[in-house]
N, C-alpha and C positions, 0 to 999 in steps of 0.2 A: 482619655476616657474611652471606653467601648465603643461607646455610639458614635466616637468622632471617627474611629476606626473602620466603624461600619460606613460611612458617610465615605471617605476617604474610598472604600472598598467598592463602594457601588459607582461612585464614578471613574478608577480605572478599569472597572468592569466593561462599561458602560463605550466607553475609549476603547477600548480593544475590541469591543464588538463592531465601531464601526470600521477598523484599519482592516483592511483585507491585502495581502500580498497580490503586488501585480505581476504575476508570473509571465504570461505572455500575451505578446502584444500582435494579436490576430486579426486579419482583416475579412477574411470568412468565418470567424465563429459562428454560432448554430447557435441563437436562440432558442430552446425549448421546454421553453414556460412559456403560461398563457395558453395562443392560439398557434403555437406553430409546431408543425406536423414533428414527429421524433422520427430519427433515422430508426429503421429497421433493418438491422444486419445479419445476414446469411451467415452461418456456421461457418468456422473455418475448415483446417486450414486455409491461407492463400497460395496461391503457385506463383511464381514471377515468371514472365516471360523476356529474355534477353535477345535482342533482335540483332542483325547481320552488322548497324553502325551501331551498336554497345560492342560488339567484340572488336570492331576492325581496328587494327594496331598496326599493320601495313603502311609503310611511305617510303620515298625515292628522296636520298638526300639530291639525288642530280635532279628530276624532275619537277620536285614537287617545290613549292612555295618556301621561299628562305628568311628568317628575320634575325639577325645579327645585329648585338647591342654590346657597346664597351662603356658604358656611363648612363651621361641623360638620354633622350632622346635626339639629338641632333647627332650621337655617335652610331645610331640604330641603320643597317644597308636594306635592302630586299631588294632581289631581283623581278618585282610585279608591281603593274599598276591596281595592286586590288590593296594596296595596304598605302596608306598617306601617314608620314609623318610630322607632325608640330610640336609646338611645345610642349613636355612631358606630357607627352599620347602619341602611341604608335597605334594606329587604328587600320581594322581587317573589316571589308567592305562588300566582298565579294567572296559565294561558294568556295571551300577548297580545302586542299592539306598543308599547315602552315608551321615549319620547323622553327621555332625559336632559341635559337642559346645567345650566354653570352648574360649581360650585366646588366639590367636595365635599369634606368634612376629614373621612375614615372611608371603610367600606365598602360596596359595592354588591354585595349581598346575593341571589344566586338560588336560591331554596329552595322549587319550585313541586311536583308529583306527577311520577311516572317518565314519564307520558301527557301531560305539556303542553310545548308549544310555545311558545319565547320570543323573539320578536325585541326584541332590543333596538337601537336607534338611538341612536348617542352623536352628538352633534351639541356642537359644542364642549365636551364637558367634558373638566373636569381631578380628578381621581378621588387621592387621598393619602391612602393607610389608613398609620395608627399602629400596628396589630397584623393580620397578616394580608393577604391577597389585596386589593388595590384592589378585581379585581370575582371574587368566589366564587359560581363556579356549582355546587352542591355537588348540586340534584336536579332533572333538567329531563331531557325525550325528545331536546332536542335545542334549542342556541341558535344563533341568527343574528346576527350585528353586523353594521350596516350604518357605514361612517362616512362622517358629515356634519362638512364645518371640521377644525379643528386640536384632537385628542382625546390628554389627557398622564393615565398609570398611572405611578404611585410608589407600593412599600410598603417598608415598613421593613427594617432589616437584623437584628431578631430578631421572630419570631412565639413568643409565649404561649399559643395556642390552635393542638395540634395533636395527631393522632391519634397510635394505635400505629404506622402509617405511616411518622407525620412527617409528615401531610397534613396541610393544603395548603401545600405548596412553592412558589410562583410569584405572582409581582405578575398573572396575568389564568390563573385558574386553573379550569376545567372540566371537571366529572364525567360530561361526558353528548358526544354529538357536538356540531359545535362547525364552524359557517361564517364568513367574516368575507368582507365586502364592501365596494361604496361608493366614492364619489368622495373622499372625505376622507383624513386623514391620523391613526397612529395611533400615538403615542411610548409604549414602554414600557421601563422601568427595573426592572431587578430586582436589587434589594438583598438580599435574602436567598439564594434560589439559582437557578431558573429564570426566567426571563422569560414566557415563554406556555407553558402547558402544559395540553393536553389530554388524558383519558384514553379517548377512544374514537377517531372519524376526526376529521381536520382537515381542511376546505375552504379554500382563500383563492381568492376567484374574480378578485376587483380591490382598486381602493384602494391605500392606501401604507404598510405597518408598519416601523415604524424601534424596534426593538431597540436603544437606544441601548445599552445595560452590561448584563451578567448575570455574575454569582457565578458561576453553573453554567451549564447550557445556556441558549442563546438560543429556542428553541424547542425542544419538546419535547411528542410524540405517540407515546400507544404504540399504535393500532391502524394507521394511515393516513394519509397525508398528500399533498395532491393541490393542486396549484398553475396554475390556469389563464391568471392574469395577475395584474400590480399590481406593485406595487416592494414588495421586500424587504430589511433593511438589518439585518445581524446583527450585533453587538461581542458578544464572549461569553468568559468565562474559559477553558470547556471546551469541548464540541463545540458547534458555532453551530445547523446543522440536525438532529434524530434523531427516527429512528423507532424505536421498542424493540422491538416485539412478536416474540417469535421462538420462539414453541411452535405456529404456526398460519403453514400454509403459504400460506393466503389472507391473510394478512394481515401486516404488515410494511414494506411498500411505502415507496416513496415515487417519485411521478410530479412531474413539472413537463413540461408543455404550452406554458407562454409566461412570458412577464412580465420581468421585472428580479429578481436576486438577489445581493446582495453580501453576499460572509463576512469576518469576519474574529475567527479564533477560536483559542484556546491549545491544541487537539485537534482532531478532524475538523471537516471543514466540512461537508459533508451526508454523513448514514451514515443506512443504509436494513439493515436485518436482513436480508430477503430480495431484494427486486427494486428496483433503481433506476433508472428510465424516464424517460430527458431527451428529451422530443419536439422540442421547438424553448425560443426564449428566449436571454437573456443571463446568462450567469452568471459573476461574478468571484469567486474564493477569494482573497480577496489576502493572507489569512494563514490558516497550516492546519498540524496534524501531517498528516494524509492529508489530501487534498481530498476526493475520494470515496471510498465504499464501500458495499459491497453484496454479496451474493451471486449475483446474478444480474445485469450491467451492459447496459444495454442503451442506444446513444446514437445518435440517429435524426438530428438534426437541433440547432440551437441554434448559438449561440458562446459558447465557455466557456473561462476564462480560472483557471489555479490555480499560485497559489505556495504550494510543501509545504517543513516540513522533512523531513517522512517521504517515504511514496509519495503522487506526486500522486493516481494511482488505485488503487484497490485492491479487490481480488475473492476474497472469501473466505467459509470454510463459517459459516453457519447459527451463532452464538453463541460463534465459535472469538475467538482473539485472535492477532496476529503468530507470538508467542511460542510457542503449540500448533502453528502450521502450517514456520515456519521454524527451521533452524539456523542458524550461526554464516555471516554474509556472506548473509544472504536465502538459504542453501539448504537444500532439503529436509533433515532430520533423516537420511534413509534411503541419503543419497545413494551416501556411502561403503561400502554394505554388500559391492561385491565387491572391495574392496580388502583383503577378510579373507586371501583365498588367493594375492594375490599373492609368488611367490618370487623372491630377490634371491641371485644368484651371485658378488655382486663390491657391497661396500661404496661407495655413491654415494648423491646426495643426493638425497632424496625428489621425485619428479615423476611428476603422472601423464601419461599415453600418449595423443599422439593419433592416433587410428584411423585405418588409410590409406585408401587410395579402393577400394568395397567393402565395406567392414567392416559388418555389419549393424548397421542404424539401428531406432531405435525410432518412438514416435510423434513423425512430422514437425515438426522444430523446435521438439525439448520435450527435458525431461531424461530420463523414463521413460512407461513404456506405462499404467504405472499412474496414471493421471491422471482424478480427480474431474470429467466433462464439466460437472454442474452448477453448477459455478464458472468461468462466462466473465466475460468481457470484450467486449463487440460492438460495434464502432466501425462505423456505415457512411452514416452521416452528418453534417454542421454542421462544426464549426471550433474544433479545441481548440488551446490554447496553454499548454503544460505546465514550470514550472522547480520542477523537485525538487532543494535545497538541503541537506547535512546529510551525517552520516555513516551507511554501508550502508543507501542509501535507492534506490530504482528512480522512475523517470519513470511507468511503466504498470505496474505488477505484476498477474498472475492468479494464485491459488493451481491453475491451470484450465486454461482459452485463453483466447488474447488473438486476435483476427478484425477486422482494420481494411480495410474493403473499403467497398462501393458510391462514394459520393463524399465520403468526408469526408477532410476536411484534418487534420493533425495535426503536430503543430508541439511535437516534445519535447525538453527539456538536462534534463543530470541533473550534479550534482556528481561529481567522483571516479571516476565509472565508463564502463564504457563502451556503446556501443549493446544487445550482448546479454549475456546472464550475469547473475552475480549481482553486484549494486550494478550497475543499467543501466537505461538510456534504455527500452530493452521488455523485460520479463521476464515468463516463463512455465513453466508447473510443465509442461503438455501443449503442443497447437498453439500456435506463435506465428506467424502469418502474415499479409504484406502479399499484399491480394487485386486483382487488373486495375481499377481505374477511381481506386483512391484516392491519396491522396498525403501521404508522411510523411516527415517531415523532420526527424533525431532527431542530437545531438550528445552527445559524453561528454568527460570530463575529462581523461582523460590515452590516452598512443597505449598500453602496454601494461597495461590493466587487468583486472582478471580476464574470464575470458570470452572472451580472444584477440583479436586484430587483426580478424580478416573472416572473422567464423563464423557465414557464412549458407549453407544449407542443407538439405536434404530428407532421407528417407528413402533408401539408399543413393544418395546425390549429396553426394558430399565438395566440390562445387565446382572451379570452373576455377584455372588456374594464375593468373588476372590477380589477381583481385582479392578473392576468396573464398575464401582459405586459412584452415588454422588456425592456433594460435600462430605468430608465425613465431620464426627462429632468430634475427633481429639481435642481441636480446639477450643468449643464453644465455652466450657468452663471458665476457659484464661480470659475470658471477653468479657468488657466492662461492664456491669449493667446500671441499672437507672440507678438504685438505691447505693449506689458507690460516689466517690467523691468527684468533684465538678471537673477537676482534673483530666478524670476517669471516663467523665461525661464526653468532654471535650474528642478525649483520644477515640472513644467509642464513635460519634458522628465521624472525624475525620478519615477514620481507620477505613468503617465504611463508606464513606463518599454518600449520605444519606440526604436521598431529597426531602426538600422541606414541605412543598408540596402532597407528598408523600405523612409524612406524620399527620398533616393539618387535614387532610380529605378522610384519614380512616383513624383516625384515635377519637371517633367519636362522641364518646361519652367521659371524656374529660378537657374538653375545651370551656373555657370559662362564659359563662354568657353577658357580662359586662363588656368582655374583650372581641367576641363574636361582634357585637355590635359595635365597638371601635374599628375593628377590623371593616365591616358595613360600611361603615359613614366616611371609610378613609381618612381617620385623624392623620396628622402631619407627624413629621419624626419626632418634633418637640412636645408633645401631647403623649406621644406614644411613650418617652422618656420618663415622662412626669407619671405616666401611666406605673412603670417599672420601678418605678422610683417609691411608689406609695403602695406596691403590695408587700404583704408580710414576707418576712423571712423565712418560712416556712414553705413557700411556694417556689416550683420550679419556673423558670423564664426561656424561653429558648428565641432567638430573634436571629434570621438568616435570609439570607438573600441568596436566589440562584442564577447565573447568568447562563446565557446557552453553549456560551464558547465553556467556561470551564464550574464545575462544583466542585470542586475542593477544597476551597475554600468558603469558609461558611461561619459569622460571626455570628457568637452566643452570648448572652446573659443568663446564668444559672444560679439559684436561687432552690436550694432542695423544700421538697414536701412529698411526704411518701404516698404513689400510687399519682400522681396529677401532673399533668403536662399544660402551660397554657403556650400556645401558639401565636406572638406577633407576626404580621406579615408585611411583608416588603417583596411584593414580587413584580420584578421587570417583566415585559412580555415575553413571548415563544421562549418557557419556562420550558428547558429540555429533562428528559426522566432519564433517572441512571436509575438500575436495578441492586439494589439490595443482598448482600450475601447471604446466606440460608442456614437459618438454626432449626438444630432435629424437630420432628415433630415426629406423631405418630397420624394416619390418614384412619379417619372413621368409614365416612361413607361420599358417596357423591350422588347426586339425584336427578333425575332428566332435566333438569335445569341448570345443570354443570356446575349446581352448590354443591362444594367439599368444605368438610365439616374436619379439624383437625383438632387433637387434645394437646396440647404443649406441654412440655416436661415440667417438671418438680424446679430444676435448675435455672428457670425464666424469670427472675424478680424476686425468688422464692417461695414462689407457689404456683398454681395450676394455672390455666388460661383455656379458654376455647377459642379458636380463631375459625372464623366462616369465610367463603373463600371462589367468588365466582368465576369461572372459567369463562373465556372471551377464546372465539374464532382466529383471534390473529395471536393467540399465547402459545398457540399449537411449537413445538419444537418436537426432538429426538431426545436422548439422555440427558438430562438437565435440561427438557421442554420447557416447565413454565419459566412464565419471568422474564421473557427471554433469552434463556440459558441458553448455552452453544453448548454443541456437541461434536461425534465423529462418525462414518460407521465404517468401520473395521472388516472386510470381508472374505479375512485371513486370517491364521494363528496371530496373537502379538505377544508385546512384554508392558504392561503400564504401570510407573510405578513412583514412589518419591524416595529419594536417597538423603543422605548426608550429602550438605553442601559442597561443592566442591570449586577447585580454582580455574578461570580459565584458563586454555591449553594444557587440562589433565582427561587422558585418556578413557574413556571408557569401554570395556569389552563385553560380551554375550558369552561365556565357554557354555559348551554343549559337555554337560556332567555325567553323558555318555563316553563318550572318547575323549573327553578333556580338552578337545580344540574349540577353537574361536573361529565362531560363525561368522562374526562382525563386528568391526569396531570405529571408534569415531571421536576425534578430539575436537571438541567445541572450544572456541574461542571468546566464551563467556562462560562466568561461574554459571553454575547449573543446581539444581537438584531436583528435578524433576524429568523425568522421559516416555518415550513411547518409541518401542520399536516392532516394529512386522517386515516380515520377508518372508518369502517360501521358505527358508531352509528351517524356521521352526516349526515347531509340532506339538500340534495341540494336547496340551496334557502331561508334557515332557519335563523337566525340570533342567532348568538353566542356573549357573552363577552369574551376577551381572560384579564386575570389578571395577574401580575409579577408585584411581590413588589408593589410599589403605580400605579402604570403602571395601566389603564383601556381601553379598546378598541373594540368597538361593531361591529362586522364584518359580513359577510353575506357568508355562504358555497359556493364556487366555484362548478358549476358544471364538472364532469368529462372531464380532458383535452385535451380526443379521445374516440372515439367508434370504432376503430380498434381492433383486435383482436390480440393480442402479442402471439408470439409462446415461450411457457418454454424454455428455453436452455438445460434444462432437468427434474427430474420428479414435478410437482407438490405440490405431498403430500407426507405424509411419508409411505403410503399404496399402493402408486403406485409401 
């Protein structure tokens, strides 16, 4: 039966709300709920400063400190009383330069004062501890690796010796700061749980580390981490790059300057707590939940290449997790709040309203005015190549602004969604804006997916009639309405992801007053049944439960009666609001009291409607403002537009139907049919062919979708 379904439904709801994934296991996380203060972080970029012992790579194989190993530890020589050997542990005690090669069957042991200074030089060895870290640096100011030759770390897959911690956790494992340098190459395995793990800053200046496997993270620092050059090669169970520290607004970071990086890993690929600073370099995510994240984004320069199944980018507060910052579909939790007061005159099927031209807009090409600045996104340099794969996933998500300007390329597909909104190519809680010089080139999944057709625009700028509308009407015909079969019913709620909440607070004058007062008194489910059970067949029934983690599901009893909805309720607490997609209307008026007054088409139920309609402070957006609609603002020619579906890895190009050349072009690695592209090279008013596969389509450039002035979230260029 239904209701046993419903019953069944409410409590794996119920069960999944309480399981929360234990991502990482932090010993200074930040608190910041309640009473404790929030980090407030300074703009970026960040700079890294590389100091005299992060470079030094210098040593005397005649002078300097020698450790020579042919097996276990009883075959290990050294010519110093700074290094004691025992049973598998060759331990370093004492300041110095300490060359190791050679085979070791145990560990290499760093166990010097808080004041000494350790370079160690591995020069071919191969390091296989049976309990514990290959090399444990457990007291030292500060260690340097330089690598010489082909250097191999292996530790086992359980350790017998470890703190209240749990420490040490990692096959190359450091209690102190911690550089690694060198023309050599450096394999590291980690069988137990992290691969590299440092607990103060991280250096890599050169040299080659290859993370062959890790349990847990592939690397792993909780102060800093700063990458000037060398190739980097991550396989990691969980996130491949991280930085933990997030009670310290100085610190957190994570910069890369140059070099080589390749991820591939079961959760992020690089995550930075507070600021992540890609100056230049290559960087490949080629497997990732999120590729990036951070709180503060900052991408200057580089070529960076990320396959997600989540969000490729990601920009979020200080210690938070998806789950605190979004509701059901990537939206804000708050979105729905002026949906409390909407009133409904004539029984029709939930949709919300979009704004006509005029309507006041919030912060430009964003959902609400309330928007966290310290959570950007700042695209304004290098060459990104973004395919975000997966279900309710964005290409570029900000919890913030998203700012893609000076000269960077950007190059994003997203599964399922479309270019703006939720589940999309660019998403943004505040500003989302393409700024004069840059070029972006963004594809989505299907022509009608949440977030509308061509919902780019500014602060009062609803956009032109070509090509920057909102919803459009094509479809609303094909869509179920009430007086259609239960079936119909069905597909209609699900289609829309329709909260229940939603119907029950504004379908006003067709709520039954029998059941109003059931609903009062909180009858039990068995009452409620009996309830269901004893209305005529003439009546509709609707019975849904919402959980916060997901609406999509959502159990009905349907029972037709034309024009009448009665509403049972079954609602769990912190009932999250999803917004509603939008059936035409026409806008009458609105009145210093932000009442708008809308007539509804002919094709609603079949016949008229009046819907009234109060505006609320935080409904403020840009093109598709209310509701929470997301938007863009475009501050360049562009192309927006929906095609015939097409396959992944089919091409798409721009010819200028001037000279017949191609401006641009771009194969997405998901099916697509929907795009947006802007660059300098088009021209407003111009007409382009856009081609994909047999696909042909003669389009005309959009002019720029505001002449406002967008403020950077921070710098510009990479010379700023």
């Amino acid at each position: 039966m239904k209701i046993n379904n419903f019953i069944i439904l409410l409590i794996i709801f119920a069960i999944s709300g309480l399981v929360k994934a234990d991502d990482e296991e932090e010993t200074t996380s930040l608190d910041i709920t309640g009473d404790e203060e929030e980090l407030e972080l300074i703009p970026g970029p960040v700079t890294c400063e590389y100091k005299k012992k992060d470079l030094n790579e210098s040593y005397d194989v005649d002078s300097d400190i020698s450790i020579n190993c042919n097996g276990d530890s009883s075959t290990c020589i050294s010519n110093h009383d700074g290094v004691t050997i025992s049973e598998g542990v060759v331990e370093i005690t004492t300041a110095g330069t300490y060359i190791v090669g050679g085979n070791l069957e145990g560990q290499l042991r760093i166990a010097a004062t808080k004041d000494d200074f350790i370079h160690l030089v591995l020069n071919n060895a191969n390091i296989t501890s049976f309990d514990g870290p290959a090399i444990f640096g457990s007291k030292a100011d500060k260690v340097t690796i330089t690598l010489v030759g082909e250097n191999l770390l292996n530790d086992p897959a359980n350790y017998t010796l470890v703190d209240e911690d749990d420490e040490p956790d990692a096959c190359l494992f450091i209690d102190s700061d911690l550089a690694i340098n060198g023309s050599g190459n450096l394999t590291v395995i980690g069988n137990y749980k992290d691969a590299i793990r440092c607990k103060k800053d991280l250096r890599i200046v050169n040299g080659t580390i290859n993370v062959q496997s890790a349990v847990d993270k592939g690397i792993k620092v909780k102060n800093s981490l700063c990458i000037k050059d060398g190739n980097i090669n991550v396989n990691s169970t969980d996130t491949g790059i991280k930085v933990t520290r997030d009670d310290d607004a100085e610190k957190g970071y994570i910069v890369i300057d140059g070099g080589n990086v390749v991820v591939s890993s079961g959760n992020d690929g690089i995550h930075a707590e507070t600021h992540l600073t890609i100056n230049d370099g290559f960087i490949d995510i080629q497997k990732s939940g999120e590729g990036l994240e951070g709180q503060m984004i900052d991408i200057l320069g580089g070529e960076i290449h990320i396959i997600s199944s989540d969000d490729g980018i990601n920009a979020s507060k200080v210690g938070s997790s998806n789950e605190d910052d979004m509701g059901p579909m990537g939206g804000p939790m708050d979105d729905m709040q002026g949906m409390n007061s909407m009133n409904r005159t004539e029984s029709m099927g939930p949709g919300g309203m979009s704004p006509p031209n005029g309507m006041p807009g919030g912060m430009p090409g964003g959902k609400s005015s309330e928007v966290d600045s310290s959570v950007y996104i700042n695209i304004v340099g290098g060459k990104l190549y973004i395919t975000s794969k997966g279900n309710d996933v964005d290409g570029i998500d900000s919890n913030g602004v998203l700012y893609i300007g000076g000269d960077a390329e950007v190059y994003v597909n997203v599964e399922g969604g479309n270019i703006y909104g939720n589940m999309a190519a660019l998403d943004a809680e505040g500003t989302n804006a393409i700024v004069p010089g840059s070029t972006v080139f963004a594809t989505g999944g299907g022509k009608n997916s949440m977030g509308g057709k061509n919902n780019i625009g500014g602060r009062n700028n609803m956009g032109s009639n070509k090509n920057n509308g909102m919803n459009g009407n094509d479809n609303f015909n094909n869509r179920p309405r009430f007086n259609e079969t239960e079936n119909n019913m069905n597909d209609f709620f699900d289609e829309n992801r329709i909260d229940k909440d939603f119907i029950d607070e504004n379908t006003t004058d067709s709520i039954d007053n029998e059941d109003s007062k059931d609903n009062e008194n909180k009858k039990d489910t068995s009452e409620e049944q009996n309830n269901i059970e004893n209305k005529s067949e003439n009546e509709m029934i609707i019975s849904n439960a919402v959980n916060e983690e997901n609406t999509k599901k959502i159990e009905k009893e349907i029972v037709k009666k034309p024009k009448k909805i009665i509403i049972k309720k079954c609602k769990p607490k912190n009932i999250s609001k999803v917004k509603p997609q939008a059936p035409p209307q026409q806008f009458e008026s609105m009145d210093s009291n932000k009442n708008m007054n809308f007539t509804m088409p002919d094709n609603i139920n079949g016949h008229n409607g009046n819907m009234n309609f109060t505006m609320h402070d935080n409904m403020n957006g840009g093109m598709g403002g209310g509701m929470g609609s997301e938007s863009g603002i475009v501050l360049q020619p562009y192309i927006q537009t929906s095609i015939d579906t097409q396959e992944a890895g089919t091409e798409i190009s721009i010819i200028d139907n001037e000279n017949d050349k191609t401006i641009i072009s771009y194969t997405p690695e998901i099916s697509y049919a929907s795009i947006l592209v802007s660059t300098p090279k088009l021209v407003e008013g111009k007409e382009y062919t856009i081609i994909a596969g047999d696909f042909t389509q003669t389009i005309t450039a959009s002019s720029p979708s505001s002449s406002e002035e967008i403020e950077p979230p921070s710098v510009t260029s990479h010379s700023n």
